[in-house]
N, C-alpha and C positions, 0 to 999 in steps of 0.2 A: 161612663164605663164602656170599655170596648173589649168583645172577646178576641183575645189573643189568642195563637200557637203556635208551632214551626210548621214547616212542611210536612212533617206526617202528621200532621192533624190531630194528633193528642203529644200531649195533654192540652185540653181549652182552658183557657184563666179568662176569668172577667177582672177584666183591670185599667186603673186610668194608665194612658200612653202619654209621656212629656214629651213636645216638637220644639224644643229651644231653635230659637231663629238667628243667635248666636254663640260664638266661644262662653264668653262671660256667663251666659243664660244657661249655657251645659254646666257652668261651674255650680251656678245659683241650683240647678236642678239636682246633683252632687249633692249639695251640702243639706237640700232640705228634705233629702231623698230619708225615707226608714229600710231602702234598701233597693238598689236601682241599679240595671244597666244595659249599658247602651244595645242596642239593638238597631242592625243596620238592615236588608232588604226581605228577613225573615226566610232567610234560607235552610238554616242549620234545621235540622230535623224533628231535635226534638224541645227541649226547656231552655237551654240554655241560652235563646234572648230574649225571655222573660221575667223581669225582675221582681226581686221577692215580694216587695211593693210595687213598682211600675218601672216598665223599662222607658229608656229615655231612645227614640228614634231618630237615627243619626243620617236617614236618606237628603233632607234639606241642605247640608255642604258636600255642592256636589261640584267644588272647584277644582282646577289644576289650577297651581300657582307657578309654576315654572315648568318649563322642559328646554334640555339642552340637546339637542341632535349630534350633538358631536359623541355622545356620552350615553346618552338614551337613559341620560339619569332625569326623574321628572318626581316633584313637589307637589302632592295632590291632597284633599281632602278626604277625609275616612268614608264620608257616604257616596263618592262615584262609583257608579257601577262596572264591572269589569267587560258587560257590552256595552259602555259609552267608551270605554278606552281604547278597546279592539274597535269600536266602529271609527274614532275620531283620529288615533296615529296608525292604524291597520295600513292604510291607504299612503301615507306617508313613510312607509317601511320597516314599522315597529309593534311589536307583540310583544306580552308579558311572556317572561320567561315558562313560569308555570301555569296553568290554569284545570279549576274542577270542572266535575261532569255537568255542569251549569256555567252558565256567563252571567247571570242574574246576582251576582252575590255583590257585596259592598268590598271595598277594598280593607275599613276597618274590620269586618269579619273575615274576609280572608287570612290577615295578618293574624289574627284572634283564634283561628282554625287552623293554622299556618296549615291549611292547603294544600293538598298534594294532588298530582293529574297522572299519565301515563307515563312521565319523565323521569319519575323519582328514583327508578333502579338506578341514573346516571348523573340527574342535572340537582337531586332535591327539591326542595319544597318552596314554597310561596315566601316565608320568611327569609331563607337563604340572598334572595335577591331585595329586602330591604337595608336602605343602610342606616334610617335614623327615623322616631317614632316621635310627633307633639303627642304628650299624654297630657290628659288632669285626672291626678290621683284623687282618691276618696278624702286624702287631709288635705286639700283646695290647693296643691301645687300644680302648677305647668311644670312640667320638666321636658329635656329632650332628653332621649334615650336613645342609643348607638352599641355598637360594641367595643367602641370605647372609652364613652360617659354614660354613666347612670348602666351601665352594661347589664346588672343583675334584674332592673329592671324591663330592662329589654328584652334578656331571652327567656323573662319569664311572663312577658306579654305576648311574646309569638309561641303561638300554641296556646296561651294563657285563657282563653273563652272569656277573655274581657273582662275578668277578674281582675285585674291590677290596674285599674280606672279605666277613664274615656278615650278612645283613642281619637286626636283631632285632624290629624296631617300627619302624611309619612313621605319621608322620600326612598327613592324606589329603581332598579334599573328594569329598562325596557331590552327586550333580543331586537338587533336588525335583522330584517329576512327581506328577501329578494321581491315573495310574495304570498299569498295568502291560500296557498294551498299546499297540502301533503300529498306527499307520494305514500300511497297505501299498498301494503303486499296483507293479502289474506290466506292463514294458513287454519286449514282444518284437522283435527283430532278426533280420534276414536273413543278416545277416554282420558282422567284424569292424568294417569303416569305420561302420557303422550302431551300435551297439555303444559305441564311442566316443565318436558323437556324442550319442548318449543318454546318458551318463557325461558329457560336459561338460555336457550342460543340465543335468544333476538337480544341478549346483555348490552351487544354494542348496536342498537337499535334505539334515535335517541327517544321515542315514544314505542311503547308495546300497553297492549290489554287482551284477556280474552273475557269471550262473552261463553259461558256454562250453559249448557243445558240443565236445570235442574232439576228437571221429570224426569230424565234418563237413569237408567237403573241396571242392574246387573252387568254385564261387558261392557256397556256404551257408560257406564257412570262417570260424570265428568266432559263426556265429550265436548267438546266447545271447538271456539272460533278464533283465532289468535290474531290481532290485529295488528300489525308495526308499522309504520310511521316514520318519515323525512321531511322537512321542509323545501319544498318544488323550490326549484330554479326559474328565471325568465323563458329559458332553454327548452324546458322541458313541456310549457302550456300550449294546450290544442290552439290552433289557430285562432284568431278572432275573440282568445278568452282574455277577462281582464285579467290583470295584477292581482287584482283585492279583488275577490268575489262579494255579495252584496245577502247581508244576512237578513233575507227574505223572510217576511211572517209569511206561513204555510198554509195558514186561513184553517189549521187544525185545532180542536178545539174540545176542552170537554164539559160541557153546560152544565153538566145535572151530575149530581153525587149518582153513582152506579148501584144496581141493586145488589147486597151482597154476595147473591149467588151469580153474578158474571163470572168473576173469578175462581176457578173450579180445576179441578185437577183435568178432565177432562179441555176445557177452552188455554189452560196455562200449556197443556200438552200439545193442541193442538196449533198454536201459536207458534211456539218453542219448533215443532218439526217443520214448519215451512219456514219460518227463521234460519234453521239447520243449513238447509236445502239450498235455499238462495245462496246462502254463505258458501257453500262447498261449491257451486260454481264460480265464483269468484274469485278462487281458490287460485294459488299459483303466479301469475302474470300482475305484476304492478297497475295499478288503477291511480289519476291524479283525482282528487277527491278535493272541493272545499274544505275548509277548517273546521264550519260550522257543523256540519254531519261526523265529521272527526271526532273533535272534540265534546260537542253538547247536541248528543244523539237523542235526547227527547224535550231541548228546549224549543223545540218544531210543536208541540204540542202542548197549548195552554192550559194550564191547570190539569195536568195530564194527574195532577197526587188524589182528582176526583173519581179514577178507577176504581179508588180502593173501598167507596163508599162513604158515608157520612160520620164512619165511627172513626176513622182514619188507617193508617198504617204503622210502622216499625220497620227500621230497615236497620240489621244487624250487620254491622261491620266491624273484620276483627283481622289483627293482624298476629302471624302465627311464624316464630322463628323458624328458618332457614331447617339447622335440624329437627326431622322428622314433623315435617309440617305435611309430608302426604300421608303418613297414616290421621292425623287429625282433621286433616284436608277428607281428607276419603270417607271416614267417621262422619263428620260434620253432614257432608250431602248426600250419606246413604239417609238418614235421620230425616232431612228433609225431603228427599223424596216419597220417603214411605209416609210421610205425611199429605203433600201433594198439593199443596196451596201456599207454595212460595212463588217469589215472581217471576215474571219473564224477563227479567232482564238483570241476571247475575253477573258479579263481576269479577273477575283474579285476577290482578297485578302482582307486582315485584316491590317491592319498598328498602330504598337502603336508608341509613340513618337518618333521624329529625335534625333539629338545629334546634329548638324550644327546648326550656324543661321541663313542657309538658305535652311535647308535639307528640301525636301520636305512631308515626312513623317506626319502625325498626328494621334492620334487614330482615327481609324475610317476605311470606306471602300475604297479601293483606286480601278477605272474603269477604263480599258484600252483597247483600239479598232481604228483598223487602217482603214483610209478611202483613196481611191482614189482621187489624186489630180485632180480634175472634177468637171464642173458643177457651181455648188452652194455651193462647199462642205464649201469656208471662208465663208460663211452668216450664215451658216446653225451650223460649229461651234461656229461661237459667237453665236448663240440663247443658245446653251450647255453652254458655259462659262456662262452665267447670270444667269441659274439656280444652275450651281456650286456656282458662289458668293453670289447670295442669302442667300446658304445654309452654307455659313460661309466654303467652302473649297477654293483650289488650285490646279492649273497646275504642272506636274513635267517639270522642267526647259530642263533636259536632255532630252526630249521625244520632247521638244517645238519647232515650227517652225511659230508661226503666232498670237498669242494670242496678247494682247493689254497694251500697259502699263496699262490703268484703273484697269484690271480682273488681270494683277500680282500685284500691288501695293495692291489692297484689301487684295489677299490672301496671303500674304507673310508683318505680322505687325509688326516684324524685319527688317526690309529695311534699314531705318535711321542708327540704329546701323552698320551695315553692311556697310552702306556706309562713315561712319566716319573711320573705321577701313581700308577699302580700300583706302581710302584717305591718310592716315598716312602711309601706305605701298607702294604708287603710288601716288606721290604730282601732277609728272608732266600727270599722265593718260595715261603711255607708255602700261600699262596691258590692252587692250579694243576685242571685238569681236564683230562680225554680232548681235549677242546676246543681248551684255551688250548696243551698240547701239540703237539697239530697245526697251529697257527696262531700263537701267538704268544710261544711259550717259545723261550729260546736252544737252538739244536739243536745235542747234546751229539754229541763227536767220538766 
């Protein structure tokens, strides 16, 4: 027995882990499974790759089986990681189209999460760019999945959290880029309405994020840092820089679980203003910046999710339709502030449509902020969920560790569909998780 959990560190499950060392053995582990699924580099945050029984860990296929350069279409296994593919065709002239605030994730999770980075307002999601899925469903078939064989299966596997079997092999397109760095422009904000409106201009910006202040309060609420984003030219790099920069371990580190009072409205505060500060000088004039600080701004930092302590974290992410998302925008982080122990490093992007039919994605603003597991912290997130469903959004499922079936059935009005298809793929229910338990299995009397 091994304690399992995702990255925010609850929920812990003691439970056997299967390592099939082959296809066949993932099937055998399938069928003899009382409730199993795949679970690739334990990213996702909270249950959902923990299986009801034991989840099956799919990091052991960690093959490419093809790449065409003409094409930048490439045939890979579910368990490569997204920093063995940016380190391996990076240097060769090829990046994934999209990528998360991590590199650390499996390809099959990715597809599972269908994935969204700072592109989404224009390029979409992680799904968008696959064109065909090896699955083994829960009734012992291989099927391939595309969008136009087995199709229903397909878009209900991207975004699907691995509910509609094993994912074994995808094929996939790669972006060509010149090089491996971004041209950064940093735009600072007074407050949330300022904030936004820098978010809507940077539309034709093919990467934008800002980074929240979320100890700020009264006139400065919301203030942040707006980040946007191009991929450099050959043209454009300082002298003597390579192509492909070289994604250095930082020798950062965090040994020891923290005690829970580091985190404090005081040190999140004081963080948060020389954070501020830096940022506003940077303000203005174009910067060429690596990808890796770009894009995975604290996988510089090993097991950085042991800040939060040994109880673990919560990190609420929700995304909130286009209209009137600044009055629940504004709502949402006056509530946190007055609390004063959320994190330092909040996040607002832009989200336009998913492709899954269950991605989380929809146009509009999608809010993300991590809390210590403490206190009051579940009460105090369901008050947040009810102002999200209100307002006609949803929870990202990959992020999720505690929400309620009520607040996901609202937001998520593809359900049925999703579940007829997973049913036809899984008659006897051998495919289930921590997850799909708490949200979308029949609750046993």
């Amino acid at each position: 027995m091994t304690l399992v959990s995702g990255w925010g560190r609850f929920p812990v499950v003691d439970t056997d882990v299967l390592r099939p060392r082959s296809f066949e053995a993932v099937g055998e582990a399938v069928a003899g499974a009382a409730g199993t699924v795949a679970r690739g580099n334990g990213r996702a945050y909270g249950d959902a790759g923990i299986g009801a029984s034991q989840p099956i860990t799919m990091t052991g296929f960690d093959r490419v089986r093809s790449f065409d350069r003409a094409t930048g279409r490439i045939r890979l296994e579910a368990g490569v990681l997204l920093s063995d593919l940016i380190d391996t065709f990076g240097p060769h002239g090829f990046l994934p189209f999209v990528v998360p605030g991590t590199r650390f994730v499996s390809i099959g999770g990715a597809i599972a999460a269908d994935v969204h980075g700072k592109n989404h307002h224009c390029e979409g999601g992680f799904g968008r760019y696959v064109d065909s899925i090896l699955l083994r469903t829960g009734e012992g078939e291989t099927i391939e999945a595309s969008r136009e064989q087995n199709s229903d299966a397909f878009f209900a596997t991207i975004g699907g959290m691995g509910l509609t079997g094993v994912i074994l092999e995808a094929t996939m397109r790669l972006r060509p880029v010149e090089t491996g760095w971004i041209r950064e422009r940093v735009v600072s904000t007074s407050d949330l309405d300022a904030a936004m409106r820098e978010l809507d201009a940077g539309d034709s910006a093919t990467y934008s994020v800002a980074w929240i202040d979320c100890v700020a309060r009264g006139r400065e609420l919301g203030r942040s840092l707006i980040y946007l984003g191009e991929h450099a030219g050959r043209g454009e790099l300082p002298d003597g820089a390579y192509a492909f920069p070289v994604g250095k371990d930082s020798g950062l580190a965090v040994p020891v679980d923290l005690p829970s009072f580091t985190l404090n409205r005081y040190s999140v505060r004081a963080f948060n203003e020389l954070y501020y500060r830096m940022g506003v000088r940077r303000a203005g004039a174009s910067h060429i910046v690596s990808l890796f600080p770009y894009f995975f701004p604290l996988d510089s930092i090993t097991d950085w999710n042991r800040i939060y302590g040994r109880r673990g974290f919560l990190q609420h992410q929700c995304v909130i339709p286009e209209h009137g998302a600044r009055d629940v925008l504004g709502d949402i982080l006056d509530r946190v502030t007055r609390r004063g122990d959320a994190s330092f490093l909040a996040v607002l992007k832009k989200l336009g449509q998913g492709d899954g039919i269950l991605s989380f994605p929809m146009p509009g603003y999608t809010l993300a902020l991590d809390f210590p597991m403490k206190g009051d912290i579940l009460n105090f997130l369901d008050e947040i969920d009810r102002l999200v469903v209100a307002a006609g959004g949803r929870l990202y499922l990959a992020k999720d560790a505690r929400q309620s079936r009520a607040t996901f059935e609202a937001g998520y009005p593809a359900l049925q569909r999703f579940k007829a298809i997973r049913k036809s793929l899984d008659p006897a229910g051998k495919i289930r998780s921590k997850l799909s338990q708490r949200l979308f299995d029949e609750v046993q009397p």
